[in-house]
N, C-alpha and C positions, 0 to 999 in steps of 0.2 A: 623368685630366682634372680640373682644378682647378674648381669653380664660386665666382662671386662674386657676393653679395649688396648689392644696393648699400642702402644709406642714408643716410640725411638726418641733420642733425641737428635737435633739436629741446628746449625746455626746456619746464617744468612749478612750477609752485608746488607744494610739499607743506608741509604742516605739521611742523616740526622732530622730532615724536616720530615721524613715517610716517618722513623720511628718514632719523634716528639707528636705526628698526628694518630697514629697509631695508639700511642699512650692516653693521649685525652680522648680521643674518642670512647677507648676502652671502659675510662674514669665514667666518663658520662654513663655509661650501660652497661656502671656495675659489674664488669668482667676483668677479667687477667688479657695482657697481651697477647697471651700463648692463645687462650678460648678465642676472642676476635679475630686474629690471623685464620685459625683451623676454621671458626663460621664461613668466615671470606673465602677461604679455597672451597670449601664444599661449596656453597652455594655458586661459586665460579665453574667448579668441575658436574656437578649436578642438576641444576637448578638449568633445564634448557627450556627457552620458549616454544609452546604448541606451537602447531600448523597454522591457527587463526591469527597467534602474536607475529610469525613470521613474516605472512603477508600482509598484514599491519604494516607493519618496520619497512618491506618490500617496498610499499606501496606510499610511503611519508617519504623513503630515501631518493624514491624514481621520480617524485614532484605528480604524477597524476592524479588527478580527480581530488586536488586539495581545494579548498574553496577559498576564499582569499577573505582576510579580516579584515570585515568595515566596521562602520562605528554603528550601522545594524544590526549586527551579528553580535557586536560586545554587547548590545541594551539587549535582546534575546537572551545573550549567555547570563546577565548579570538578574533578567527576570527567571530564567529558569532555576539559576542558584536558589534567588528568594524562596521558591516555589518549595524547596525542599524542605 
């Protein structure tokens, strides 16, 4: 079973460097303007962070219980990478 999504047309002013970036990015992945533009708003209108990403975000924005990066913490981060 086929489904069809109907749409409209519709046009937009952007400023020449939004639609020159718009166009290569597009180039790069292989799609039409029009498909990357409609990605970007769904996933803008749709795509909402869980409960756990929020207080994430919360808790990066508010500065608590972040721990502060030393050059211990990079030789940690850069063995644990290894590790993988």
């Amino acid at each position: 079973m086929e489904t069809v999504t109907k749409r409209r047309a519709t046009s937009f002013r952007l400023p020449n460097y939004l639609l020159d970036g718009l166009k290569t990015e597009a180039r790069k992945q292989h799609r039409s303007v029009n498909n990357l533009v409609e990605v970007f708003l769904l996933d803008a209108l749709y795509h909402k962070p869980n409960a756990e990403t929020l207080a994430a975000m919360t808790e990066c924005e508010s500065g608590g219980e972040l721990e502060e990066l030393t050059a211990e913490n990079i030789e940690n981060l850069e063995e644990y990478i290894r590790s993988l």
